[in-house]
C-alpha positions, 0 to 999 in steps of 0.5 A: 219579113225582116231580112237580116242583115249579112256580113260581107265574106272575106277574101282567101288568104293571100288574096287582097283587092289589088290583085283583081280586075275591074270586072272581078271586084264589080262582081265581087260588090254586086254579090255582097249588096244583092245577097241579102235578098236572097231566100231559099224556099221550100214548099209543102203538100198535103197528102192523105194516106190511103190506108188511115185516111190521114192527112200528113204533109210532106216536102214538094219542092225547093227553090230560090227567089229574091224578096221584091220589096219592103213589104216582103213580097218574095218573086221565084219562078213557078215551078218553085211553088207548084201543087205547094199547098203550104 
């Protein structure tokens, strides 16, 4: 899994770092080196039709995650991927 690698967003017009508190830029920098890692996730499950006995898939769910380490392991919780089949 390569990750990207993502532009820091600039500040609104008018803004400028010298108007925020320490506690502000410290979230402000915490966000911009942890939001490449990230992901969104959608899962798939397989279904078959009843009446073509077709097997189709259609979305289950979505959630978010972070990738974990180099090797491109992703942690989400559960309820993210449950009864996914893809």
């Amino acid at each position: 899994l390569s990750v990207p690698p993502v532009a820091a967003p600039a500040l609104p017009v008018g803004a400028s770092s010298r108007n925020l508190t320490a506690d502000e830029q410290a979230t402000i920098n915490l966000f911009q080196r942890n939001t490449p890692s990230v992901v969104y996730i959608t899962n798939l499950a397989q279904r078959r039709d009843v009446f073509t006995l077709n097997i189709t898939e259609a979305p289950r769910g979505a959630g978010s995650g972070i990738v974990w380490d180099s090797s491109g392991h992703v942690v989400t919780n559960y309820h993210v991927i449950d009864g996914a089949n893809e």
